[in-house]
Structures are given as C-alpha cells and as structure tokens.
C-alpha positions as CSV (number, residue, x, y, z in Angstrom):
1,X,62.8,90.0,8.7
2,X,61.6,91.4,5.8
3,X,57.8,91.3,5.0
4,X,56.2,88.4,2.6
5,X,53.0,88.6,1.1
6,X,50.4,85.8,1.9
7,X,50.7,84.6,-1.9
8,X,54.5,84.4,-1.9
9,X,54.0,82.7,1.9
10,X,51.8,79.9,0.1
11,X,53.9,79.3,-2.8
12,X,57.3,78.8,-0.5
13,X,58.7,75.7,0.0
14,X,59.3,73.9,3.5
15,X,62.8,75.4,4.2
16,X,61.4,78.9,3.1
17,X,58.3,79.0,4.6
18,X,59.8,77.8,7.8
19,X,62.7,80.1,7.0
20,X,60.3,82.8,6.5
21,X,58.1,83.1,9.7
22,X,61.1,81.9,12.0
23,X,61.1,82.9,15.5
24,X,57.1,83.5,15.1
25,X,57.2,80.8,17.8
26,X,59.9,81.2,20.6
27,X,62.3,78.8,19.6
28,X,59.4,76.7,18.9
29,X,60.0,75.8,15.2
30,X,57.5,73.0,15.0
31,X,54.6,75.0,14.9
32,X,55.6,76.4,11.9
33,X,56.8,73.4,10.2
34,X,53.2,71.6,10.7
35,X,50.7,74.7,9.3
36,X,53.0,73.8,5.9
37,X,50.4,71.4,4.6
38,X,47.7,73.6,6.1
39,X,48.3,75.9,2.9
40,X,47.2,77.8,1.6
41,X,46.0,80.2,3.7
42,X,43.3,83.1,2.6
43,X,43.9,85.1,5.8
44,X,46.7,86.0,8.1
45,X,43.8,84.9,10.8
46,X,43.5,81.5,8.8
47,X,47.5,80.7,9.2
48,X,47.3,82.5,13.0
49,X,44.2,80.1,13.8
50,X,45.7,76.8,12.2
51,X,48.8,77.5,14.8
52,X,46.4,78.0,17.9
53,X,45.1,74.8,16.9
54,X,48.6,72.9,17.3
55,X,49.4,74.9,20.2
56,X,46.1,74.1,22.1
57,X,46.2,70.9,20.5
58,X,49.3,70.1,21.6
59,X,50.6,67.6,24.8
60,X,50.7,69.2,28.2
61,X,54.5,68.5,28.0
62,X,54.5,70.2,24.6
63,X,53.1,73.0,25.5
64,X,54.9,73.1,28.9
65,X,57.9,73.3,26.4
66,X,56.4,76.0,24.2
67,X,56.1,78.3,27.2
68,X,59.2,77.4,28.9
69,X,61.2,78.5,25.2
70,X,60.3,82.0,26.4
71,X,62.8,84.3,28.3
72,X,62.0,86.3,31.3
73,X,60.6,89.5,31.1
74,X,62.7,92.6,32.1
75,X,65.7,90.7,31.0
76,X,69.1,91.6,32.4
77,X,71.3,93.2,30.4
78,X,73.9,90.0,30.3
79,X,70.7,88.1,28.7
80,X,69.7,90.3,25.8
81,X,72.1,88.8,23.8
82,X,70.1,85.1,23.9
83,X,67.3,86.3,23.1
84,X,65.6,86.1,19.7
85,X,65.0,89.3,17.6
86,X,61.7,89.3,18.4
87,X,62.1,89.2,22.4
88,X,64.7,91.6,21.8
89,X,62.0,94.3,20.0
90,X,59.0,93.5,22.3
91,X,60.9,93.9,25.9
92,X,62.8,97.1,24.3
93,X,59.3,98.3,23.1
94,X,58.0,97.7,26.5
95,X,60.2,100.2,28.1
96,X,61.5,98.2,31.4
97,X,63.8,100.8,31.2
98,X,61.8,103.3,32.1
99,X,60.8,102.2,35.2
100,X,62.6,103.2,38.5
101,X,64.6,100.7,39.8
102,X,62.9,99.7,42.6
103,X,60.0,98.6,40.4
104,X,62.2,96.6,38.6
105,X,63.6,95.1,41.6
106,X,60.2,94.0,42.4
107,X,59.4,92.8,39.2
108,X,62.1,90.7,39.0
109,X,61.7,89.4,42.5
110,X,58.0,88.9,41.1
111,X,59.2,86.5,38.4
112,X,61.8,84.6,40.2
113,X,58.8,83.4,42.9
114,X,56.2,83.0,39.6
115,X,58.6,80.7,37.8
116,X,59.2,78.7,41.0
117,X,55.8,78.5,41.4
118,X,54.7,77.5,38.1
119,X,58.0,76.1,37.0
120,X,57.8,78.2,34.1
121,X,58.3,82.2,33.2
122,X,55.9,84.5,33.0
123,X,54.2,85.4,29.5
124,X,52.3,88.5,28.7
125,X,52.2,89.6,25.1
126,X,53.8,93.3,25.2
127,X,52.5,94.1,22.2
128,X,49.6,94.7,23.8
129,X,51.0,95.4,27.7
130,X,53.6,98.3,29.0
131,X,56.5,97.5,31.4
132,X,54.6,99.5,33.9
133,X,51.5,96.9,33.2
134,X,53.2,94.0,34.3
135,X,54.1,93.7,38.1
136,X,50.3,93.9,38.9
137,X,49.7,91.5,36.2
138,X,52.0,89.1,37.4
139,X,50.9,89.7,41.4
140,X,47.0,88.6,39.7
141,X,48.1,85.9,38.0
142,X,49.8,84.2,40.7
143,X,46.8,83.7,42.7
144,X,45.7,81.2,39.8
145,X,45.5,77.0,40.0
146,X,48.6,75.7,37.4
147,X,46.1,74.6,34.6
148,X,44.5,78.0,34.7
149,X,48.4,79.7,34.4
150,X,49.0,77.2,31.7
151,X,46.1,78.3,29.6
152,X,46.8,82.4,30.4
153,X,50.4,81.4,29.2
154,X,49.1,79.4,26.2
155,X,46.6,82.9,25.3
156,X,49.3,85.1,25.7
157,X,51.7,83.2,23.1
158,X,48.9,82.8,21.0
159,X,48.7,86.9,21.1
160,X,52.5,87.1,20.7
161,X,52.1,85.0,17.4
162,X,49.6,87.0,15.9
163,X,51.8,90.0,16.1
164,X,54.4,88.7,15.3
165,X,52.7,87.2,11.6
166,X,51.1,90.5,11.0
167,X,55.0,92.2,11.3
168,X,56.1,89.6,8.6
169,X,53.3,89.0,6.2
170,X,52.5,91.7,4.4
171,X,48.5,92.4,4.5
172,X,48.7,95.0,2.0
173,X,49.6,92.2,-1.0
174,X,48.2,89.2,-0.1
C-alpha cells in the first residue's frame, strides 16, 4: 500500500486505479470501480464524496452486502488471517488487546446478540473509536429500529473510507 498522489490516481487506468485504492471498501470492489469515470477528482473529499454517493445510493440489498463484507470486531485470533490489511491495522490499532478479558468476553457476547439482531456485524470506524469505546457503543446502538442501524452502519463505513483514502493518496502532491 504505498501512497499515490491524486494526479497519478486520475491518470491510472481501470485495473490501476482499482488496483490502487483496493480494499478502501471491505471487499466491496465496486465502489471503486464506478468513481472511475467520476475522474478526475480535485479533492480527496471530492473522490471520498462521489463514493458516499454510491454507497447511499445504493439498493438496500447492496448495501446490506457492503456492511455484511465487514468482519467482527475484536476478532479471534483464528480470524486475523481473513481479514484484509486494512481490518488487520485498524482492530490492532484499536488495542482489543488491551482490554481485560472479561471485557472482551462481553464484547464479544455483545456482537454475537447485535448481529442476530440486525443480521449483520457491528461497524464502528476505529480510526476514530478505542477498544475500550466500543461495548457501550454497541449496548447504545442496539436499542435502535433496523433502518436506523443500517444508516449508523452505512456512516461508519463511510468514516472507514475516508481514512482509509487519506492513508493511500498522498495529500501532500496532489
């Protein structure tokens, strides 16, 4: 994942410019693939903005897909290994290690009853949140309607993207 300025980004064909912001999107390619004829972009905001467009533009059953192409939070160790680089960096970041592990018993205990309550996992950008943020998070969250998760879900990938442009593209030499 090395960085790419916005100039380079605009000038990339399809399979580099795909090739170049993959994973941006949790095994969610297509996002990617359709801001290509968006270009070019001015602004890392412009590209970020043309995604959250797709994304809220999107089919319910699109985007039920987009959030369901995330992992769990406080992945087990046997999991690590599935998830992208990116997961891999953000949920190390976060710490859940940290955390004694009755916390992360209830965490996970947490999670289990949000996803079969939802029917999806939990998503909260930890770029922005610390392991010891989430269990509250997720005990708030599960008081919502589905269509009101769905959205917070949609928000919080939305948040993950924009971090996870601004580590690849290159501000600096745009």
């Amino acid at each position: 994942m090395s960085a790419v300025s916005l100039h380079q980004l605009n000038k990339l064909d399809n399979v580099k410019y795909s090739s170049a912001l993959e994973g941006v999107y949790e095994h969610s390619p297509w996002i990617i693939q359709k801001t290509f004829n968006d270009r070019p972009f001015n602004t890392v905001e412009e590209l970020h903005d043309a995604c959250v467009t797709l994304i809220n533009g999107a089919s319910h059953d699109t985007q039920l897909s987009l959030i369901r192409a995330h992992p769990d939070l406080a992945a087990k160790l046997e999991q690590i290994p599935n998830l992208t680089r990116f997961s891999q960096k953000e949920q190390s970041k976060a710490d859940f290690s940290s955390l004694p592990l009755v916390i992360i018993d209830q965490l996970r205990n947490e999670l289990v009853r949000y996803r079969q309550l939802f029917g999806h996992p939990f998503i909260l950008c930890l770029a922005e949140n610390s392991a010891i943020d989430v269990l509250p998070i997720v005990k708030e969250r599960m008081k919502s309607d589905s269509n009101t998760e769905r959205a917070a879900c949609l928000f919080q990938i939305s948040r993950i993207g924009w971090h996870r442009l601004c580590s690849i593209i290159d501000s600096n030499h745009l």
